[in-house]
N, C-alpha and C positions, 0 to 999 in steps of 0.2 A: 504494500500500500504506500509506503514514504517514498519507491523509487518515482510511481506514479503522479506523486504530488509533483516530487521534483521535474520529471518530464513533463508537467500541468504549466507549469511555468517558466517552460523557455514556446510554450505555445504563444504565439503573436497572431493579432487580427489585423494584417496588411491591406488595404484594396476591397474592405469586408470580408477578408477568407483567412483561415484559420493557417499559419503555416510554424515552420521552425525552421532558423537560420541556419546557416551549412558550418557554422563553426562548431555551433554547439548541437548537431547531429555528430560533426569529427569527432567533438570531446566524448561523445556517447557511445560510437564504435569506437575509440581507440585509436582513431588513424588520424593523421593532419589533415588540416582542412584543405590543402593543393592537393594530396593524395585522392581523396577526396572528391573537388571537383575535378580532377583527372581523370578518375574513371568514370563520372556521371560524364565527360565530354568527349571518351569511347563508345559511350554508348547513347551517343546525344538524341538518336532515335527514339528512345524510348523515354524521354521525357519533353511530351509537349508543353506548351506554355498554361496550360493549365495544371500541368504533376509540378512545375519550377518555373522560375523566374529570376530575374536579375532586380534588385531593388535599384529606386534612384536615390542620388546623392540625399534630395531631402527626405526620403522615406528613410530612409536610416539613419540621417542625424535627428528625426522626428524618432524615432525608434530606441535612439540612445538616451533623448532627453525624457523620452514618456516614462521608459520601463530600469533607466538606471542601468544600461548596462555597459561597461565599462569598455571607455574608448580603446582604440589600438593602440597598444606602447609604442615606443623606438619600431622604427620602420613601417608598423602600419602593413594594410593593404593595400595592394595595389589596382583591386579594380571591388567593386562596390559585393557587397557580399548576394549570394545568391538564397532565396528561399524556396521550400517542400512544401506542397501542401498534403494532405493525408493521403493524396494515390502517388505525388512524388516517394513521402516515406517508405508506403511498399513495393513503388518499383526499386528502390533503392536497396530492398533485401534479395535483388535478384542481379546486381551486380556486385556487393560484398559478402562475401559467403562465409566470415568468420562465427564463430561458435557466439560472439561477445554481439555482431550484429545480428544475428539472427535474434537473441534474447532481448534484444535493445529495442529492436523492431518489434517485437511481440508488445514489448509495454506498451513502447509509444501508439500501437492500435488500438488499446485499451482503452489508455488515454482521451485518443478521438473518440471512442466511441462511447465513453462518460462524457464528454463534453456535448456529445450530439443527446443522451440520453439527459440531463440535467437541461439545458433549452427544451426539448420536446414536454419536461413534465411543469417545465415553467411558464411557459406560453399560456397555459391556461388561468394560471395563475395572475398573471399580467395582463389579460384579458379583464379576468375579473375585476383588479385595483381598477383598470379603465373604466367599467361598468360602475363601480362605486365612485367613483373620482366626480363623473357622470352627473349620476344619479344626486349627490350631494350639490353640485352646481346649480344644477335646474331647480331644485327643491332650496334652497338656499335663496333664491330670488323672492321666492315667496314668502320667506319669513324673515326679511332683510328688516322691519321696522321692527319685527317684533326681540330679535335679536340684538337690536340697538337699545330697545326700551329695557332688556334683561343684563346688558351691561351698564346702563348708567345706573339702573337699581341696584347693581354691583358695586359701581363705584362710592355711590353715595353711603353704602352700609361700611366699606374700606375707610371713609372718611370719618364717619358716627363712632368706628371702633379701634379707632387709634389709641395705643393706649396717651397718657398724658404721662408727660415730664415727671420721673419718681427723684429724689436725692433733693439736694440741697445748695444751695449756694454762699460760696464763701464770698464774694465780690458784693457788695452795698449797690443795689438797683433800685 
C-alpha cells in the first residue's frame, strides 16, 4: 500500500491527462533516464502521442513550481522532459523486461486504476454538493428578509448580553 501512495504522487494532471514524468519512471525501474528515453526512441512506434509526449518549456517550469519538484542541479537537461500517460506506462513494460520493471509496472497500474476508481465513486458525490449548493441558492432568495430580520435579532440580543466592565479602577475618573 505505501509503494502505491508513493507512485500516487509522482502522478501529474498535464493537458487534463493523468501522466508521470520519465525521470521519475527511471528512478522507479532503476535505469537512467537517457537509458531510458533511449529505448522508448527504438521503439518510437509504439508510442503514439497519446501513450507520451514531450512537455513545453512552460508546462514544466508550471510543473516544478505547482508540485515542488526539485529543479535540475549542475548540468541540467538538455531537452524538456518527456511524459506517460497510463497506456505509455504499459507499453513501457514491453520494452524493459527487468524483474524491478515489471513489479514497478504492476503498481503503477494499480495506481491508475485507484485513481480512475476514487473519481468514478466521487462524481456522484459532486453531483450531489451541486444539487444542494443549488437547491440552497434558489430557496435562499426566498427567505432573504426573513434571514436579515433573524440576524439583526441576533445582533441586538449580542448587544443586550454583553457582559459589563467587572474590577476596578485605580486612576481618579
Amino acid at each position: 500500500m505505501n509503494n502505491l501512495i508513493q507512485v500516487q504522487n509522482l502522478i501529474y494532471e498535464i493537458r487534463g491527462i493523468k501522466v508521470m514524468l520519465d525521470s521519475d519512471l527511471a528512478k522507479l525501474y532503476g535505469v537512467e533516464t537517457f537509458n531510458l528515453n533511449k529505448a522508448v526512441k527504438r521503439n518510437f512506434q509504439r508510442f503514439p502521442k497519446d501513450f507520451m509526449f514531450q512537455l513545453t518549456k512552460e508546462e514544466y517550469e508550471s510543473l516544478i513550481f505547482q508540485n515542488g519538484i526539485s529543479k535540475p542541479k549542475r548540468g541540467g537537461r538538455r531537452f524538456m522532459p518527456y511524459v506517460f500517460t497510463e497506456q505509455g506506462v504499459a507499453m513501457l513494460s514491453s520494452i524493459l523486461n527487468s524483474e524491478q520493471a515489471i513489479q514497478i509496472n504492476i503498481q503503477i497500474m494499480r495506481t491508475f486504476v485507484q485513481i480512475k476508481q476514487f473519481a468514478l465513486e466521487n462524481k456522484d458525490l459532486a453531483r450531489r454538493v451541486s444539487e444542494l449548493e443549488h437547491y440552497f441558492i434558489e430557496h435562499a432568495k426566498d427567505y432573504k428578509e426573513d434571514m436579515m430580520e433573524i440576524h439583526q435579532a441576533i445582533d441586538l440580543l449580542m448587544d443586550r448580553t454583553k457582559p459589563a466592565k467587572i474590577g476596578f479602577n485605580t486612576k481618579n475618573e
